[in-house]
N, C-alpha and C positions, 0 to 999 in steps of 0.2 A: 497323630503325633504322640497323645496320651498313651495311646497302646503300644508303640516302640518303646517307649521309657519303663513303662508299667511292666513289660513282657520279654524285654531285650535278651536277656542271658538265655529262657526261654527259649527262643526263635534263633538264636546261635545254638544252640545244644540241638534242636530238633534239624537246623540245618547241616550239623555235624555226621548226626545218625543216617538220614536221607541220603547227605552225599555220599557216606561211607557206601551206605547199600545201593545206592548209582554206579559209584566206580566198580565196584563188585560185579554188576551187570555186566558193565562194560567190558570188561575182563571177562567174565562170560559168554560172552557173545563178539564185540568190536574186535578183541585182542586176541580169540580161538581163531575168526577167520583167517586173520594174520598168520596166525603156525597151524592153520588147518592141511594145508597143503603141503608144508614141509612132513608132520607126521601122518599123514595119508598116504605120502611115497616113501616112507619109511626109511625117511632122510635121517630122522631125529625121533627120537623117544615122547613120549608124555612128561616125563619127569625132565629130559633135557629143554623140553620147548620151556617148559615152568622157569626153570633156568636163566635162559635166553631170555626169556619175557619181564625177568625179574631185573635183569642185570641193562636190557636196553631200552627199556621201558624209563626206567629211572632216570637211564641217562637221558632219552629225550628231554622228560618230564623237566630235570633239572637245567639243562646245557639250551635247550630250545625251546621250552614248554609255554615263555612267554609270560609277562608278569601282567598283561591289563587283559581283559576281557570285557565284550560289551554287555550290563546287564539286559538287556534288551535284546534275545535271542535274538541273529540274523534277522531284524530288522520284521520280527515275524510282526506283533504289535507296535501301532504306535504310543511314544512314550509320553503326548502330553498329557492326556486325560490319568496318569497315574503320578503324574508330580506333586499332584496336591491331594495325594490318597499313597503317604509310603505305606500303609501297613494295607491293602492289596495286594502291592507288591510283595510286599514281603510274605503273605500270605500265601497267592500267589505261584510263585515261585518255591514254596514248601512244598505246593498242593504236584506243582511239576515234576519235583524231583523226586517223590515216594509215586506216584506216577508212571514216568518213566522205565522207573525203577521196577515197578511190579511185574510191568511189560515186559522190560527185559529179562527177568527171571522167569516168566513164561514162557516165550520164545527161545529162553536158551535150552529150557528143561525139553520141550519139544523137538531140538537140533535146530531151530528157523534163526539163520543168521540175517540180522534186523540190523535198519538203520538207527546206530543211536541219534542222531543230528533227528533224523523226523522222528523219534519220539520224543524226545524233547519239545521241538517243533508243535508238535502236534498237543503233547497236555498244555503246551502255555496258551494255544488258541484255544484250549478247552477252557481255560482260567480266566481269557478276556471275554470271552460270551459268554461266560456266568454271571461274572465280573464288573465290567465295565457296556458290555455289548459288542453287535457283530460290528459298527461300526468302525471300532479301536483295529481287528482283523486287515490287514496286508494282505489279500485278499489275491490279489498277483504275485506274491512268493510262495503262497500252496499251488497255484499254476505248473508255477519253476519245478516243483517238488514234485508233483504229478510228474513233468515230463522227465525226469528224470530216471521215472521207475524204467523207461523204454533207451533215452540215452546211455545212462550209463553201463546196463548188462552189454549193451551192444558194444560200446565203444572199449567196453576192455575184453571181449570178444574174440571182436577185430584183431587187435593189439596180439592177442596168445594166437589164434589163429595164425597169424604172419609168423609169429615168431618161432611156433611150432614149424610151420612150414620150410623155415630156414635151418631149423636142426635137423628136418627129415632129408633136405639135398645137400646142405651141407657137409652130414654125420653118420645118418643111418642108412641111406640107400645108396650107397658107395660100398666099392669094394673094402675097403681098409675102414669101416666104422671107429675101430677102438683108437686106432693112431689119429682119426680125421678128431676126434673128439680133446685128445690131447693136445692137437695142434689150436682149434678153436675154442676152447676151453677159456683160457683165459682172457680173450676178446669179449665172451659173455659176461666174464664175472666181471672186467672194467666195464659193462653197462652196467652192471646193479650198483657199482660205487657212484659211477658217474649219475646216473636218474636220481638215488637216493641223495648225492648231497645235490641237486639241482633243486628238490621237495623240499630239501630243509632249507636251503638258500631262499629260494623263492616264496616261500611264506614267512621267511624274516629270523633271523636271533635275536628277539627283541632281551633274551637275558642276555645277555652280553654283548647289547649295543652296538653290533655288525651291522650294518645297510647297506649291499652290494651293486651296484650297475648291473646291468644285463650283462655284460660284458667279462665285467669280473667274476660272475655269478658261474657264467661258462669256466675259465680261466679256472677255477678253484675247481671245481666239478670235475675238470679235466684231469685235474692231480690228483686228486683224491679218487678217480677212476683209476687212474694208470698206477698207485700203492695199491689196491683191491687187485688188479692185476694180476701186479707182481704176488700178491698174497697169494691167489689163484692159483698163480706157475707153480710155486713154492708146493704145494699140496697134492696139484695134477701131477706134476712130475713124479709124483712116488708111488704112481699108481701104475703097475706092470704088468704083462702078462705074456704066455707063452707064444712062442711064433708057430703060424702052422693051425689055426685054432678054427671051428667052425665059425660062418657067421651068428648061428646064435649063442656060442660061446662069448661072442664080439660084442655081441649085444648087452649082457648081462655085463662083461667090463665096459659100457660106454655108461650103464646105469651106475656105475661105482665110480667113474670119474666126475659123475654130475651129483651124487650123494655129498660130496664135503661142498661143493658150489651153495646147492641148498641150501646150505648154514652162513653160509655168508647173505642170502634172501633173508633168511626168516632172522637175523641179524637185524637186517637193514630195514626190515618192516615192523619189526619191535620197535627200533628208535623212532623210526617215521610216525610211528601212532603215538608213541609218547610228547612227540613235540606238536603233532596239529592238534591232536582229538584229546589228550587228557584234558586240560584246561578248558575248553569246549565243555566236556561230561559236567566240570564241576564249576562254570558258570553262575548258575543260580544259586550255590556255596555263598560264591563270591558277591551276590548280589545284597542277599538278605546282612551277609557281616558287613556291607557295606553302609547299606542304610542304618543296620541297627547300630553300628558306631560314629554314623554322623548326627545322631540323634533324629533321622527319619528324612534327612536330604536325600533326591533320590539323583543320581549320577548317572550321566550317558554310558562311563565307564567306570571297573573299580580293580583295584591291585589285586592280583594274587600273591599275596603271602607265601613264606615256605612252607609254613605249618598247611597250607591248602593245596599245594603240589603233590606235597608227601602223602597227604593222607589220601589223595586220585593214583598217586603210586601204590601204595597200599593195598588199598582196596582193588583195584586190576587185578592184583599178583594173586589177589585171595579167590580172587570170581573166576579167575583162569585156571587157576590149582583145584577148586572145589567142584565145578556146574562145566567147564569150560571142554571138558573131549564130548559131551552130545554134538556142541558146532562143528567141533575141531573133526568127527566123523561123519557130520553131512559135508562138508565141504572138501576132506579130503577120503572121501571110499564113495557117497552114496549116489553124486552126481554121477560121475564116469570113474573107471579106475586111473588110479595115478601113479607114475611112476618118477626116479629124481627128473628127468626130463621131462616131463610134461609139467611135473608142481615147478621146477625150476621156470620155465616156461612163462605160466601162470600167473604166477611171480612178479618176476620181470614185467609182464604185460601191466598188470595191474598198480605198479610204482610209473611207469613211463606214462599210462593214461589220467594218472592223478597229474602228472608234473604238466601233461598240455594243455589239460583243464584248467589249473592253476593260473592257469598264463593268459588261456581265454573265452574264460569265463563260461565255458561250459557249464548247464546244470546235472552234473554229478552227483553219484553218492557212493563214498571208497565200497561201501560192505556188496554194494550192486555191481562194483565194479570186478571186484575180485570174484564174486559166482559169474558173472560174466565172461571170464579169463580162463576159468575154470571150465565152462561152457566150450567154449573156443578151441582148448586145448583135445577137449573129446571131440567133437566137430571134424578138426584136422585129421582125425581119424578116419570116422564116421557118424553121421546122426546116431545110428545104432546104439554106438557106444554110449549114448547119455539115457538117465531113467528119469525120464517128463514125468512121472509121477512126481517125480522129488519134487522136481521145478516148480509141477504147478503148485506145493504146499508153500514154497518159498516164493510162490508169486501173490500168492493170496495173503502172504503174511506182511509181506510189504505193503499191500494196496492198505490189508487191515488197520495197519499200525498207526495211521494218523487219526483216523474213528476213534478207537481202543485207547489210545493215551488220550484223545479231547475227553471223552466220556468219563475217564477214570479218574484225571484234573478237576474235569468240572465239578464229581461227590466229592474229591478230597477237600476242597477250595470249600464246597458248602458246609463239610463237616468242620476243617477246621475253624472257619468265621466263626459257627453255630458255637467253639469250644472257648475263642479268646472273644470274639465280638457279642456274641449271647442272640 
């Protein structure tokens, strides 16, 4: 308790710096593989994804982002043995987010799109067995986590696979491709509004105190699918070309009527990441200013602030502008090639498999889902079409990732003790 009084301003400034360089990660990695796929099928630019990432990102953050957060990562540790030890936690929870944070600036520099939730995950179990011991360890939620690495590539897989397959008999293996494409065109883009606001309905507007029914949840989802729609029509329709044209003339306009769809995906995946996963990243932010201003009471939950939102807004836009096209071209060139229909695809798959997860309680993890989507989409193909080298760098980086942040937590946690506790 001495050491929170004695050190307070302290341990808010170093959680300031930390988070800053957390969200930067994040943005490096969480928020490329979101516009990896858009600029891979060279839907959108690098400088327009920055854009997009900057202006919906925000908006999640601010309109959905949610203002309580549990300090107590997903229930990874249990929280009694550190109620009577806040400056652990607070500790802690530094040692997690510079951590983290390393991780993810490695993995981004590399191209390896990483889970941020298990690095996280992962340095704070690093921080409770240095810490407190294995026994504080939740021991059945790195299980969950495990299985996930196999659930979720597969499940949004799936998902792109079907969905590719529906644009192949639907679109492309038809005589009239360019016209079938205009006609179903905006069918698809009412699923990206529809999935997207079910994602953001279903994990709650806790800013702005909405609480929907299942029922109304649909209801809303439905309107705000059928205005994406219309938005849809409004842009496919000005898309033309000559009569008389070869099929693969048809082909290359069916790719030009799914390039502006695109932007309405990596639209709808910028917000979605802003409102589940920024607050998440910046977590242990909220933990340490928490305790350090109740004077070392430690809270189940604590507020996020605006000034805490902003600065996980921030930091994104800067890790996704600076470190952020190494992910953004593993995920959209190096796995299989991509084109607007197949990233649009992708996409799609990878929002519809968060939202049934969501619902039932599948063990997921979005960054697994969307290479899995991505997966899926070259699949529909051919195996052929995918390069297993990539995979298996992005399969090892996953398994690694929870080792790699426990180990990296557990020096930081001894250093920093070794600097405030002596």
């Amino acid at each position: 308790m001495e050491l929170i009084v004695s050190y307070g301003p302290w341990f808010i400034g170093l959680a300031i710096v930390f988070g800053l360089y957390m969200c930067w990660g994040i943005g490096a990695n969480d928020v490329a593989n979101a516009m990896g796929t858009s600029v891979g099928s060279r839907a959108i630019t690098v400088k327009q994804a920055i854009i997009i990432a900057a202006i919906f990102e925000f908006a999640g953050v601010m309109l959905a982002g949610g203002h309580v957060t549990s300090t107590i990562r997903k229930g990874i540790i249990a929280p009694g043995p550190l109620e009577a030890q806040p400056e652990v936690l607070v500790l802690g929870m530094l040692a997690s987010l510079l951590a983290a944070a390393v991780w993810l600036m490695v993995a981004s520099a590399k191209g390896w799109p990483v889970s941020t939730t298990h690095s996280i995950i992962g340095a704070i179990v690093g921080f409770g067995l240095v810490s407190v011991g294995a026994d504080v360890v939740e021991w059945g939620q790195i299980g969950t986590i495990a299985a996930s690495w196999i659930v979720s590539p597969l499940a949004g897989g799936f998902a792109a696979f079907l969905l590719m397959i529906s644009v192949q008999e639907l679109i492309l293996d038809t005589d009239a491709p360019f016209a079938r494409a205009k006609r179903y065109g905006p069918a698809y883009v009412f699923l990206v509004g529809f999935i997207i606001a079910l994602v953001t309905l279903f994990k709650g507007l806790k800013q702005l105190d909405i609480d929907l029914s299942v029922l109304q949840s649909f209801a809303a989802a439905i309107g705000f699918g059928l205005l994406t729609g219309l938005a849809g029509w409004f842009f496919i329709r000005k898309r033309t070309m000559e009569t008389n044209l070869s099929l693969e003339e048809q082909y290359a306009g069916v790719e030009r009527v799914f390039a502006p769809m695109q932007v309405f995906t990596a639209c709808a995946m910028a917000f979605a990441h802003g409102s589940n996963d920024v607050a998440n990243g910046i977590g242990p932010l909220a933990a340490v200013a928490s305790v350090v201003e109740s004077g070392g009471r430690v809270v189940q939950e604590a507020d996020l602030p605006i000034w805490i939102l902003l600065l996980g807004g921030v930091g994104i836009v800067i890790g996704l502008a600076t470190l952020g096209y190494r992910v953004m071209a593993t995920i959209g060139e190096r796995i299989t090639e991509l084109t607007p229909t197949r990233g649009f695809c992708a996409e799609l798959a990878a929002a519809t498999t968060v939202v049934i997860a969501s619902r039932t309680g599948l063990p997921v993890s979005t960054t697994h889902i969307l290479v899995g989507a991505v997966m899926g989409v070259g699949a529909a193909r051919s195996l052929s079409a995918l390069d297993f080298s990539v995979l298996r760098n992005i399969a090892v980086s996953w398994v690694v990732t929870l080792p790699v942040g426990a180990g990296l937590s557990a020096l930081f946690y001894v250093i920093l003790r070794a600097i405030f506790v002596g």
